[in-house]
C-alpha positions as CSV (number, residue, x, y, z in Angstrom):
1,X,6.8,4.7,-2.9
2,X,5.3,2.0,-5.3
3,X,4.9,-1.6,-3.7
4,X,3.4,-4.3,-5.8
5,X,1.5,-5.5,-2.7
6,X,0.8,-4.6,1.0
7,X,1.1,-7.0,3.7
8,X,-0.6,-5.2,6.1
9,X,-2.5,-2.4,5.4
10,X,-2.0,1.0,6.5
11,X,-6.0,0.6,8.3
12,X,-5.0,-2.4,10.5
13,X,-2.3,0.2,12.3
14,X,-4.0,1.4,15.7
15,X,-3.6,5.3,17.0
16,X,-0.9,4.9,19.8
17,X,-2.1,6.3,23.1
18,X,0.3,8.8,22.8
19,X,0.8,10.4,19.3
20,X,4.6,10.6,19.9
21,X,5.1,7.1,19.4
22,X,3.0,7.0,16.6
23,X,6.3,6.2,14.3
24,X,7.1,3.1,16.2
25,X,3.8,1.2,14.7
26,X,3.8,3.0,11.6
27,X,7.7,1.5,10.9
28,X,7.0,-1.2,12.4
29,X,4.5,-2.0,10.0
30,X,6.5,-1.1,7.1
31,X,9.3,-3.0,8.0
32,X,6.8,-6.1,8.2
33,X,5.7,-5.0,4.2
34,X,9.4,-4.8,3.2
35,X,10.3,-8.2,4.4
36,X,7.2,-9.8,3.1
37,X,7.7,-8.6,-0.2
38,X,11.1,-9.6,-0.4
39,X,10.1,-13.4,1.2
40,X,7.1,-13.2,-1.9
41,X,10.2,-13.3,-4.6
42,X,11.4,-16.5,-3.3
43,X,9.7,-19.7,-4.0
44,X,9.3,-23.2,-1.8
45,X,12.5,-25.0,-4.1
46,X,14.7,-22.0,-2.6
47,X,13.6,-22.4,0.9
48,X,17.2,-25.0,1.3
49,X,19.8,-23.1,-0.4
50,X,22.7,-21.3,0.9
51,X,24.9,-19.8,-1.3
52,X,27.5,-20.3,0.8
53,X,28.4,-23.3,3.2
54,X,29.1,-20.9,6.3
55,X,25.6,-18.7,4.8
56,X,21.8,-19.7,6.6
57,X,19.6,-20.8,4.3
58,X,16.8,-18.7,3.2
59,X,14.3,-21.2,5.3
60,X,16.5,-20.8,8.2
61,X,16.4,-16.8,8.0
62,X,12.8,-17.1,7.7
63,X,12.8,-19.5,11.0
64,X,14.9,-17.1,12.9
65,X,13.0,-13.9,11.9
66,X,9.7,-15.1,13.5
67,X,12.0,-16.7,16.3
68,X,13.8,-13.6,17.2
69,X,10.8,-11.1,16.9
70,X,8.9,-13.5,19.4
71,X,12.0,-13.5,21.8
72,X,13.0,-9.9,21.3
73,X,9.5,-8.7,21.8
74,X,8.0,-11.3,24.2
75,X,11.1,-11.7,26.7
76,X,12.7,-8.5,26.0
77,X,9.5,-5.9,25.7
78,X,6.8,-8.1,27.2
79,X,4.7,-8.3,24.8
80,X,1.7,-11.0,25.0
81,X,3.2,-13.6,22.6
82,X,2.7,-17.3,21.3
83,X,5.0,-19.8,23.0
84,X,8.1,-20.5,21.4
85,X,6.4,-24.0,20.2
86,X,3.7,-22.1,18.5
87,X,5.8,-19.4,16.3
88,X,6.8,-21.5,13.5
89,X,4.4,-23.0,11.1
90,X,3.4,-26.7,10.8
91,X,5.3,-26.7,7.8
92,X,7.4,-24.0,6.1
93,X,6.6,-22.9,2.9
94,X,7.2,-19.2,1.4
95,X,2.9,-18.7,2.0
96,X,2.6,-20.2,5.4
97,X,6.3,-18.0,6.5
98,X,4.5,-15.1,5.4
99,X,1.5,-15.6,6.8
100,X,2.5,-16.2,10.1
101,X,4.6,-13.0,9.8
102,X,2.0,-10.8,9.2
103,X,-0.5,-12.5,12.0
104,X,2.4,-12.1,14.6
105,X,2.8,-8.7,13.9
106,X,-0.8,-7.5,13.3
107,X,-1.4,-8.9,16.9
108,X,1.4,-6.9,18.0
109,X,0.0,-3.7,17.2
110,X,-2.6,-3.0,20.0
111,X,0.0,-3.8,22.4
112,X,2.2,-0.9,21.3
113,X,-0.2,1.2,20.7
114,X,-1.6,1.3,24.1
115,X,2.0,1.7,25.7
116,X,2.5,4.8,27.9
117,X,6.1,7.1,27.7
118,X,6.9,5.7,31.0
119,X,7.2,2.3,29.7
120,X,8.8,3.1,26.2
121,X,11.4,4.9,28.6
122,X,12.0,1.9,30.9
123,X,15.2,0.7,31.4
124,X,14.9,-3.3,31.5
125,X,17.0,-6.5,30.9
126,X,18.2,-7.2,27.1
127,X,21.0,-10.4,27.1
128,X,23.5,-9.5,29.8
129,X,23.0,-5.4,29.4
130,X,20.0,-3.5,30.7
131,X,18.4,-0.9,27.9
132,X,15.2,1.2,27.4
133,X,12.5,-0.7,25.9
134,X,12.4,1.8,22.7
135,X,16.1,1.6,21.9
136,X,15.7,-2.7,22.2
137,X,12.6,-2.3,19.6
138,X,14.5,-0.2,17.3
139,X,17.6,-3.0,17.8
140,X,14.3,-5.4,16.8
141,X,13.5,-3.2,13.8
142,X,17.8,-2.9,12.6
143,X,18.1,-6.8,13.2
144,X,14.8,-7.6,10.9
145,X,16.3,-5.3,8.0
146,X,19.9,-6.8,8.2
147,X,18.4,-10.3,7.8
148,X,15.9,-8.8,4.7
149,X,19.1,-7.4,3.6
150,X,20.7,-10.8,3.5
151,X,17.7,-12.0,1.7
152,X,18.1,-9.8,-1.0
153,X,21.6,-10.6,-1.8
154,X,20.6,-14.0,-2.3
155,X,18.1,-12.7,-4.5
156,X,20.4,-11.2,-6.8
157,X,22.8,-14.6,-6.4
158,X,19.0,-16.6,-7.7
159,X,19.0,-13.9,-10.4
160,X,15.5,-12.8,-9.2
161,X,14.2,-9.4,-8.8
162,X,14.7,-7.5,-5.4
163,X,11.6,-5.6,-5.0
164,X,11.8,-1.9,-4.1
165,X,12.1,-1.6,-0.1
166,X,13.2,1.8,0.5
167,X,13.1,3.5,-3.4
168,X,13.9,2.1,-6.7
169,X,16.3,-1.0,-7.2
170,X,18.0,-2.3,-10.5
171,X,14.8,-4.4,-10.8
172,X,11.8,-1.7,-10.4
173,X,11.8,1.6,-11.3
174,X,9.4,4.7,-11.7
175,X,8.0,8.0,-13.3
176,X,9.7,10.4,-9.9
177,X,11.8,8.0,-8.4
178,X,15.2,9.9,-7.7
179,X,17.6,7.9,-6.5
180,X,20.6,9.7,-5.2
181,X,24.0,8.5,-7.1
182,X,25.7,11.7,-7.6
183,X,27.1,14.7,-5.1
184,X,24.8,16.4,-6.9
185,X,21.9,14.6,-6.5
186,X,22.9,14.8,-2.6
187,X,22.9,18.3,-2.1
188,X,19.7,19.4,-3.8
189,X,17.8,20.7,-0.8
């Protein structure tokens, strides 16, 4: 893959206790990169518009996204966390969003990384169901792309470029990339 910039680097990921869970950080990570490079194409003037009256508006997606991940993983997983009153920054601007995104999750990472199978595997309270703490991070990881996801559209409504997240997009392209548009394409083995 070919990202114009890196969030968080590959060397700030720990080694999880247990190699098996090794994936959980690494996506994690990635998923933080992918939503900060799509926050990076908008600028401060966007941070109010909806293109829709029933839509969020960008700055509100950005609110919630470091509002959810601190509930999800502080109430939910038990992570060690910043008080609700301490998520959001003093004032929101693209830069301060993103930085605060990738502090939140860089101090995440030792915490995973040092968690046993045992408590992966543990069934505990999410809303009003009970679940295993790795299916509610992977809910964290699905909910985080279907907001980035959002946040593309409204690139494309901005006319901007959507950066490449998972392969090439209309907007970037490369030497190798494959994308896969064709039965053809999707049987190649």
């Amino acid at each position: 893959m070919h990202y114009s910039s890196t969030a968080v680097p590959d060397s700030a990921i720990p080694r999880a206790a247990r190699p098996l869970f090794q994936h959980l950080l690494d996506t994690y990570v990635s998923e933080t990169n992918k939503v900060a490079s799509v926050w990076r194409e908008f600028s401060d003037a966007d941070l109010d518009f909806k293109p829709h009256p029933r839509f969020t508006s960008v700055g509100d997606i950005f609110r919630h996204q470091l509002l959810s991940e601190r509930r999800f993983f502080g109430e939910f997983l038990g992570a060690p966390e910043p008080a609700p009153d301490n998520v959001l920054p003093a004032q929101l601007t693209v830069e301060s969003a993103l930085s605060r995104l990738v502090e939140l999750a860089v101090a995440r990472l030792p915490f995973f990384a040092q968690q046993t199978e045992a408590w992966w595997m543990e069934v505990v309270p999410f809303f009003d169901v009970h679940r295993q703490r790795i299916w509610i991070f992977w809910r964290r990881v699905l909910h985080t792309a279907h907001h980035r996801t959002q946040l593309t559209v409204v690139l494309k409504l901005l006319d901007r470029k959507v950066p490449s997240t998972y392969g090439p997009t209309a907007d970037v392209k490369w030497e190798g990339a494959d994308p896969t548009y064709s039965a053809a394409a999707a049987g190649r083995k």
